[in-house]
N, CA, C, O and CB atoms as a CASP TS submission, in Angstrom:
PFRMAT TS
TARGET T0000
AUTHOR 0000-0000-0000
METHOD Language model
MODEL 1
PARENT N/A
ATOM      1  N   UNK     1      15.258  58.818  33.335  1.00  0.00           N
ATOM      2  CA  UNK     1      16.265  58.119  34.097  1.00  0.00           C
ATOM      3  C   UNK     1      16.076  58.354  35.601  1.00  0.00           C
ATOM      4  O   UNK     1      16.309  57.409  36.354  1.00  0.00           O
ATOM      5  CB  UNK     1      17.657  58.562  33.655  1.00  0.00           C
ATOM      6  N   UNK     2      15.669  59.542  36.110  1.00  0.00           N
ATOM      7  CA  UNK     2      15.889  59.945  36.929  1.00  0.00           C
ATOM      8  C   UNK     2      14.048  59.039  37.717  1.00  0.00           C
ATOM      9  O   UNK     2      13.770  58.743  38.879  1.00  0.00           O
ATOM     10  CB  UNK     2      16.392  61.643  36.651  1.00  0.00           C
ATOM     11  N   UNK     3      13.506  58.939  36.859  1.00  0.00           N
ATOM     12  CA  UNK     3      11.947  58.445  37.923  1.00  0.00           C
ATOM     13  C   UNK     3      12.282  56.753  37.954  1.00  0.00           C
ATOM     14  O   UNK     3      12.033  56.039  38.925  1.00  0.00           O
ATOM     15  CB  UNK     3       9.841  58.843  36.877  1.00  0.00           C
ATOM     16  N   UNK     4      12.735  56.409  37.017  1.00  0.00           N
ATOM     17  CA  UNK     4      13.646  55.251  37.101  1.00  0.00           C
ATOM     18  C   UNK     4      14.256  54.560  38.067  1.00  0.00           C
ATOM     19  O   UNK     4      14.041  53.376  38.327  1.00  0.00           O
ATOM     20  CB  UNK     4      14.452  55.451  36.583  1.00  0.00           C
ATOM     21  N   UNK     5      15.404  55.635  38.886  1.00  0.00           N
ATOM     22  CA  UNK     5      15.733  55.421  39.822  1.00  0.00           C
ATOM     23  C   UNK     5      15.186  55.839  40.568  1.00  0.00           C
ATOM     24  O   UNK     5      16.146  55.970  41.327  1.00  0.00           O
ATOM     25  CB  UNK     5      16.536  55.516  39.939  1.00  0.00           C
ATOM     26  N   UNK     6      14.275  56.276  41.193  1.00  0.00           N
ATOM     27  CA  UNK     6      13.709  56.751  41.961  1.00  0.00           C
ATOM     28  C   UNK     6      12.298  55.784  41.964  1.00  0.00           C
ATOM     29  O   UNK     6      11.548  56.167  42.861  1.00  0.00           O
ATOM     30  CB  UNK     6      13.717  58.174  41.686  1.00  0.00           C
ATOM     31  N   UNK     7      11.841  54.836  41.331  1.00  0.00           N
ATOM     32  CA  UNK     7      11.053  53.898  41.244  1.00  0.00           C
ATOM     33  C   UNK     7      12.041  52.682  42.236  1.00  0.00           C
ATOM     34  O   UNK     7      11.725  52.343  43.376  1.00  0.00           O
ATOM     35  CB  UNK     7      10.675  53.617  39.559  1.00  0.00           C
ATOM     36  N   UNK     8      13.391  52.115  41.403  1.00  0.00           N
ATOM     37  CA  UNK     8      14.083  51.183  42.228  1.00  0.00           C
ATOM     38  C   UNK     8      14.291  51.346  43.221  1.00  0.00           C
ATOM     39  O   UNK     8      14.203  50.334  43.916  1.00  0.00           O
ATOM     40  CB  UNK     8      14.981  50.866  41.982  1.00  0.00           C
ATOM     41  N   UNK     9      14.642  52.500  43.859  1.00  0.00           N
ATOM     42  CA  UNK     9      14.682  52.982  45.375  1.00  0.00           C
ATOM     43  C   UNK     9      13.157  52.891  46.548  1.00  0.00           C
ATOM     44  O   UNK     9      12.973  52.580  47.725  1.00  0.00           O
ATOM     45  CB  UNK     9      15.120  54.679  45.175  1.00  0.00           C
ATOM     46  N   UNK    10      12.554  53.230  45.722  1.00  0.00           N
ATOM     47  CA  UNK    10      11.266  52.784  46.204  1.00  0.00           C
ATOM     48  C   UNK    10      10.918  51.247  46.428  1.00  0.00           C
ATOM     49  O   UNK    10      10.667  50.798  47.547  1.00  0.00           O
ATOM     50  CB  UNK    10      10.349  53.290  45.293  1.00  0.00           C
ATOM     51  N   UNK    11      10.922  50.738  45.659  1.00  0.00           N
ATOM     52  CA  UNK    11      10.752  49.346  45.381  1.00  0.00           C
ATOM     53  C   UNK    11      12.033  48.708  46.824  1.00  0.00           C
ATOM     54  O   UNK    11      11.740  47.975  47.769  1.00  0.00           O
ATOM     55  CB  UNK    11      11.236  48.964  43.341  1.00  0.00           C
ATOM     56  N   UNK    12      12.971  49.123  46.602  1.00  0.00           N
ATOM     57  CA  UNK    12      13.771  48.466  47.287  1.00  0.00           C
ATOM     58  C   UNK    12      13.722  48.904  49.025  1.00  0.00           C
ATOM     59  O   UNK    12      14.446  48.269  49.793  1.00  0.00           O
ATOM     60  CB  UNK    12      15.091  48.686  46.552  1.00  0.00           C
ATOM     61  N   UNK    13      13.033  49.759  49.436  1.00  0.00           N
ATOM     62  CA  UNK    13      12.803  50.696  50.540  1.00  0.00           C
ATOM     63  C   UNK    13      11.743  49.861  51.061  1.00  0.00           C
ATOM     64  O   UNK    13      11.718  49.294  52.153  1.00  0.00           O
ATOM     65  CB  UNK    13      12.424  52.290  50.196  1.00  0.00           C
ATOM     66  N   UNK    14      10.706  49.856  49.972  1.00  0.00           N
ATOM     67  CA  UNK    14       9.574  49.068  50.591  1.00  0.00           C
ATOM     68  C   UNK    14       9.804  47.240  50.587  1.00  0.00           C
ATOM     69  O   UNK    14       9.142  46.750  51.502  1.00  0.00           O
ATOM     70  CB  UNK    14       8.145  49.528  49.632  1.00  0.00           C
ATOM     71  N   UNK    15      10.248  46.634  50.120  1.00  0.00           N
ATOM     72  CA  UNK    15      10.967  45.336  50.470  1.00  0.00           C
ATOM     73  C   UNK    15      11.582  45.485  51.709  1.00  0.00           C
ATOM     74  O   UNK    15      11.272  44.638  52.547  1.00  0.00           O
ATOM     75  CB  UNK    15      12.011  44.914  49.471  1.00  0.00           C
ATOM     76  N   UNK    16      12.358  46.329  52.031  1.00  0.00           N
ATOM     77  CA  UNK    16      12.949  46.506  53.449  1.00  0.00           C
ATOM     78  C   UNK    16      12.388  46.523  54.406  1.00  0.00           C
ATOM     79  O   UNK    16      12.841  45.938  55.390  1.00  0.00           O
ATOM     80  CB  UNK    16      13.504  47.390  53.674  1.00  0.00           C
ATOM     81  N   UNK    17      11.148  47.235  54.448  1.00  0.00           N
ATOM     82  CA  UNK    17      10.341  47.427  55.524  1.00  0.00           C
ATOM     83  C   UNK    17       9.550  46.157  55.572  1.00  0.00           C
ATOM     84  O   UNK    17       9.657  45.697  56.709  1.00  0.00           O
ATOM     85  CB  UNK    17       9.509  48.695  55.424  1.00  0.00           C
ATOM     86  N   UNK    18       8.763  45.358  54.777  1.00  0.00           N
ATOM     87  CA  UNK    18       8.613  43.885  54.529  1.00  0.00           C
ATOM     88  C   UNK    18       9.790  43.168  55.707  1.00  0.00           C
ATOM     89  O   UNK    18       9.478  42.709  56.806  1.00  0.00           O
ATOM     90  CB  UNK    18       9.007  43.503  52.679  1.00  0.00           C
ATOM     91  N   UNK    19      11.026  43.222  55.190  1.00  0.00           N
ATOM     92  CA  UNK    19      11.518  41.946  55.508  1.00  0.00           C
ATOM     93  C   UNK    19      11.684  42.712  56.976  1.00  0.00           C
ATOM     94  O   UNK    19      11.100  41.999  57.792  1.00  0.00           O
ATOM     95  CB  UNK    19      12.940  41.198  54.551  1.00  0.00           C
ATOM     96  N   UNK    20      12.091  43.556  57.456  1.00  0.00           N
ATOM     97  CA  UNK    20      12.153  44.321  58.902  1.00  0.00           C
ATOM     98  C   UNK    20      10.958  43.607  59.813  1.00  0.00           C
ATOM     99  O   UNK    20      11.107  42.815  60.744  1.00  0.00           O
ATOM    100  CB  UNK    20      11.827  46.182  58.724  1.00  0.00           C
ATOM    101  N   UNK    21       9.355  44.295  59.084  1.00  0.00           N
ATOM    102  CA  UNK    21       8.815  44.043  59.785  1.00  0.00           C
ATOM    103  C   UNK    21       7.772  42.619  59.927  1.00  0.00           C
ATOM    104  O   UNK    21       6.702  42.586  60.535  1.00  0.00           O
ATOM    105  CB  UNK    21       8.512  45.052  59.812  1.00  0.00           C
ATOM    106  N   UNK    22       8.481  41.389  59.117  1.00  0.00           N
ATOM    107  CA  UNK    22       7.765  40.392  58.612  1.00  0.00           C
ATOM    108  C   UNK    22       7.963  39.606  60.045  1.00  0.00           C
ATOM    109  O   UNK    22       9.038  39.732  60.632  1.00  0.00           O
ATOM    110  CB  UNK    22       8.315  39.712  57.107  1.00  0.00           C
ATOM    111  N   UNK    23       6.822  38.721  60.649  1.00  0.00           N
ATOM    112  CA  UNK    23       6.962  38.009  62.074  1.00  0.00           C
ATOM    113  C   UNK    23       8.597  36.504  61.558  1.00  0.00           C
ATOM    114  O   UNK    23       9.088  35.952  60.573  1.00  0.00           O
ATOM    115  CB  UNK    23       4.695  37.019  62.608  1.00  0.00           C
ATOM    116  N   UNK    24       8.705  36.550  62.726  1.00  0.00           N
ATOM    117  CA  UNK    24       9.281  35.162  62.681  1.00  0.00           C
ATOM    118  C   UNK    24       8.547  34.002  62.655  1.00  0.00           C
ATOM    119  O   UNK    24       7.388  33.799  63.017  1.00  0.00           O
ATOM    120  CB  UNK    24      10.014  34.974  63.651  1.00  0.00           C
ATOM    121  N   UNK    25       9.763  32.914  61.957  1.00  0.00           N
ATOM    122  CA  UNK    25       8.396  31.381  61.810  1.00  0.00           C
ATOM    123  C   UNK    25       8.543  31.012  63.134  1.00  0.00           C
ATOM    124  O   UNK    25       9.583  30.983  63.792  1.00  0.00           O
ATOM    125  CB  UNK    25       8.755  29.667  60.586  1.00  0.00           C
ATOM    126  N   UNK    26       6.996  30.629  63.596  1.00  0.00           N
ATOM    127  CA  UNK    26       6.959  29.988  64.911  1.00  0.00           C
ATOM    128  C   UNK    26       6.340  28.577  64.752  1.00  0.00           C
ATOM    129  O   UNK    26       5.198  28.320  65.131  1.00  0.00           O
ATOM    130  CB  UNK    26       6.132  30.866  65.946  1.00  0.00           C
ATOM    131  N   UNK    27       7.414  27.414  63.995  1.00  0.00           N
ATOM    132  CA  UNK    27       6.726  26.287  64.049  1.00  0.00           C
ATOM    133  C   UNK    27       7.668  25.093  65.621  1.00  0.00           C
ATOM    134  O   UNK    27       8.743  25.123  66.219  1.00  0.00           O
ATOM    135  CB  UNK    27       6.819  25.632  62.133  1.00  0.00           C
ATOM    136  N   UNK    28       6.754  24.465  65.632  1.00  0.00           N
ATOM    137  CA  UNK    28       6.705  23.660  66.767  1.00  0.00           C
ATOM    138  C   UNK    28       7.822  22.628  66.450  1.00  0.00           C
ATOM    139  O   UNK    28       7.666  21.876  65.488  1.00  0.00           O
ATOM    140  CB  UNK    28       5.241  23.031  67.029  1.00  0.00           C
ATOM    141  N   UNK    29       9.169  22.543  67.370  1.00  0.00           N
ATOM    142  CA  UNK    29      10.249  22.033  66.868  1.00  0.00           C
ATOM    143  C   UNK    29      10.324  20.117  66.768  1.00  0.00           C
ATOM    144  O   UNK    29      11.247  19.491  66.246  1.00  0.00           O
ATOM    145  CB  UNK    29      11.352  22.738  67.821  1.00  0.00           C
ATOM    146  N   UNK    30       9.525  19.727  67.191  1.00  0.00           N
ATOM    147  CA  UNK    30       9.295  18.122  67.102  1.00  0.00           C
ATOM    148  C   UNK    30       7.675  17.787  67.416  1.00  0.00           C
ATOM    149  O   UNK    30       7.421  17.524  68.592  1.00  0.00           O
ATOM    150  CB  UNK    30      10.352  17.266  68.352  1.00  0.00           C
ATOM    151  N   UNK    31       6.852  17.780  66.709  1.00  0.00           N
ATOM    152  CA  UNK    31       5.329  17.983  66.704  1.00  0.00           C
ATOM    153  C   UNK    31       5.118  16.506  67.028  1.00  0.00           C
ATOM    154  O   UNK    31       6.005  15.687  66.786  1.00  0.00           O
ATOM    155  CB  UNK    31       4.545  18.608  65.191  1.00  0.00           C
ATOM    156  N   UNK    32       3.872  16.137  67.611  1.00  0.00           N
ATOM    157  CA  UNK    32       3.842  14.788  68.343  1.00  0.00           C
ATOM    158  C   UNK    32       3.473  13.970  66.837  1.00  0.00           C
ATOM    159  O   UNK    32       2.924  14.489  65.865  1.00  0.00           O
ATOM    160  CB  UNK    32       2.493  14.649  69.849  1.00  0.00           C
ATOM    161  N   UNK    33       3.990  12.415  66.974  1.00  0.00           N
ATOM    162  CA  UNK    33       4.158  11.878  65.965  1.00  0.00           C
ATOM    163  C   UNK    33       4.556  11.662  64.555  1.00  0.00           C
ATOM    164  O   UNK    33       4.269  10.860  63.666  1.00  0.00           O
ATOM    165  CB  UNK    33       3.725  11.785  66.051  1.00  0.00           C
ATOM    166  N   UNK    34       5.709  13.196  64.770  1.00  0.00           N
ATOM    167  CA  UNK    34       6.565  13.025  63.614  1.00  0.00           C
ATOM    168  C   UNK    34       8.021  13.350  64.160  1.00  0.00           C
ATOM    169  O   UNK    34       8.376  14.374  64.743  1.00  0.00           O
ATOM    170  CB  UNK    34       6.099  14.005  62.355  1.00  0.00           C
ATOM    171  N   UNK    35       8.894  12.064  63.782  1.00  0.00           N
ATOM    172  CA  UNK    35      10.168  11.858  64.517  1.00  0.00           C
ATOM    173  C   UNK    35      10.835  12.886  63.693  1.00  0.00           C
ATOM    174  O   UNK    35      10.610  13.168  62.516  1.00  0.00           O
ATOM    175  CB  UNK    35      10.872  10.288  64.538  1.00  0.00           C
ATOM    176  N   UNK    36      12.046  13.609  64.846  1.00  0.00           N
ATOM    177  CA  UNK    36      12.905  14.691  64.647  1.00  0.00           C
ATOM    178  C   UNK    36      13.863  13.960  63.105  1.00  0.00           C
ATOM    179  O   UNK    36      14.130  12.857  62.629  1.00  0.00           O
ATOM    180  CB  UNK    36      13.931  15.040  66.339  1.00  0.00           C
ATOM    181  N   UNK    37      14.185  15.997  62.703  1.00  0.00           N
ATOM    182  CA  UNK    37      14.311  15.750  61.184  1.00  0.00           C
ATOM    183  C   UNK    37      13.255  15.242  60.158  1.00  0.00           C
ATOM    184  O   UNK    37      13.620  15.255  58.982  1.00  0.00           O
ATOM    185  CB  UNK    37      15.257  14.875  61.065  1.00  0.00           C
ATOM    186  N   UNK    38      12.210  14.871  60.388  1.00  0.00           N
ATOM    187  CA  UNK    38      11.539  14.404  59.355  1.00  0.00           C
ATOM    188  C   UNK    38      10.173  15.610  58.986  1.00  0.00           C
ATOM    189  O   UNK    38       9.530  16.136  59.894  1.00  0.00           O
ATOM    190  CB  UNK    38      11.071  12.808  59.812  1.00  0.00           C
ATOM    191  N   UNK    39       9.961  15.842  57.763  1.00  0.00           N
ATOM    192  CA  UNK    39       9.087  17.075  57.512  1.00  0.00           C
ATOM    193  C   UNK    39       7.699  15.693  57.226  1.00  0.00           C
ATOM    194  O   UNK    39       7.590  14.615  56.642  1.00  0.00           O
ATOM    195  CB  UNK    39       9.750  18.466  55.821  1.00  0.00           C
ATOM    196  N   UNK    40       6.537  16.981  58.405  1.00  0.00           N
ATOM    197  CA  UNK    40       5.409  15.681  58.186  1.00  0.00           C
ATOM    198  C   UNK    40       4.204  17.023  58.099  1.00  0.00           C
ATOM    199  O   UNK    40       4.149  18.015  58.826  1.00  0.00           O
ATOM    200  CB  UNK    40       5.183  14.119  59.903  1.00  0.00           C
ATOM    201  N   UNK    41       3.499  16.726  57.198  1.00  0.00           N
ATOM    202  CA  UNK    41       2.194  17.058  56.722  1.00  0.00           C
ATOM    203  C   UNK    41       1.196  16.761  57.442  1.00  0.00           C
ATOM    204  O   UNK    41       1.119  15.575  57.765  1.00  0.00           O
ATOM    205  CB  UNK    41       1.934  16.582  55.644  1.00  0.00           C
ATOM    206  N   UNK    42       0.052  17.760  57.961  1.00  0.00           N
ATOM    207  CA  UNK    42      -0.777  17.101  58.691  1.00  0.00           C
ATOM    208  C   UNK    42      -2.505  17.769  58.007  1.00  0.00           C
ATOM    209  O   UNK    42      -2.564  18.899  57.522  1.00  0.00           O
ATOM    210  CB  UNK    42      -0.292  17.432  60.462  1.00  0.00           C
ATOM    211  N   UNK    43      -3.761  16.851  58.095  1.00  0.00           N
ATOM    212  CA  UNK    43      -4.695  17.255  57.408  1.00  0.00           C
ATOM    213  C   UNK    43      -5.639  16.993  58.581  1.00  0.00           C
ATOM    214  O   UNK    43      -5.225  16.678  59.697  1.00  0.00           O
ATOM    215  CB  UNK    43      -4.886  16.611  56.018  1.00  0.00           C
ATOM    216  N   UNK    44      -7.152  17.163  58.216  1.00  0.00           N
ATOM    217  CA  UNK    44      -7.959  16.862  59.089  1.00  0.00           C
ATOM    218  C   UNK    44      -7.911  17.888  60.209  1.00  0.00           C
ATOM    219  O   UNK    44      -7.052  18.748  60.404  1.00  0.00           O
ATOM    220  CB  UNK    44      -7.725  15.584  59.453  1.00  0.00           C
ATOM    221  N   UNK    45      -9.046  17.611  60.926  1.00  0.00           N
ATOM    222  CA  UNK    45      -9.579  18.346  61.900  1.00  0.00           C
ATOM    223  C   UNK    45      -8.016  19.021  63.168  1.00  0.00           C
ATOM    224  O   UNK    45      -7.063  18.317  63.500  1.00  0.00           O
ATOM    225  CB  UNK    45     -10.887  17.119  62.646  1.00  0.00           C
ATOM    226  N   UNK    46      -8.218  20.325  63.554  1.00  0.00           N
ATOM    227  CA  UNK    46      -7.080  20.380  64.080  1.00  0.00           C
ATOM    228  C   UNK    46      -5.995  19.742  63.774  1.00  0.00           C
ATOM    229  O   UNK    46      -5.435  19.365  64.804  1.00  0.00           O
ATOM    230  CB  UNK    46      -7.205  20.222  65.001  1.00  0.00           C
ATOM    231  N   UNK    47      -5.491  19.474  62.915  1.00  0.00           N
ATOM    232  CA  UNK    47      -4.521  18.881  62.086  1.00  0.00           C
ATOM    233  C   UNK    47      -4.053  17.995  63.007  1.00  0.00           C
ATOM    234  O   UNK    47      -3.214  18.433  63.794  1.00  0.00           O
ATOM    235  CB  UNK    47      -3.476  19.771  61.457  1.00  0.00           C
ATOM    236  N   UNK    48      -4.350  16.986  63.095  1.00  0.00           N
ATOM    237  CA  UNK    48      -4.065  15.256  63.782  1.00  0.00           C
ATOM    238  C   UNK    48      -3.445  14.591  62.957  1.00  0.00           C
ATOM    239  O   UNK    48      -2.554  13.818  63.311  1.00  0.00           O
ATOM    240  CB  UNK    48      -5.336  14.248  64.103  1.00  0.00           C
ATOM    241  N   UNK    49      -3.976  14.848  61.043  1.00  0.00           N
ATOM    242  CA  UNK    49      -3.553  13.857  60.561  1.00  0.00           C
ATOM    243  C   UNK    49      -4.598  12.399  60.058  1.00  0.00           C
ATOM    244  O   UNK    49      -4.352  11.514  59.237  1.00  0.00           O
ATOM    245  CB  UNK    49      -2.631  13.666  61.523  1.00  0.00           C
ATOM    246  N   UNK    50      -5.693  12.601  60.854  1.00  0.00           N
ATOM    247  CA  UNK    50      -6.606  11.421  61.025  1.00  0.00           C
ATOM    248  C   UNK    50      -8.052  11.813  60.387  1.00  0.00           C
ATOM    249  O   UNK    50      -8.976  11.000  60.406  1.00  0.00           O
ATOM    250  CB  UNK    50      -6.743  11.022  62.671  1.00  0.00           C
TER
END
């Protein structure tokens, strides 16, 4: 019982430090040629799309 809890505590310690030290999303808030609100996919070279 006792490695048990001492497994979940672990587990849950190290998730913490994850979400602590995970970056923020840095996406680009209106990307050229896709109108605001709309989620757009891009492929190809430097992602153009083309």
């Amino acid at each position: 019982m006792r490695t048990r809890t001492f497994a979940v505590l672990a587990s849950a310690a190290a998730f913490a430090t994850v979400v602590a030290t995970a970056p923020t999303a840095a996406a680009e808030p209106n990307p050229p040629g896709c109108g605001k609100g709309n989620f757009c996919a891009y492929t190809g070279q430097n992602q153009t799309g083309r």
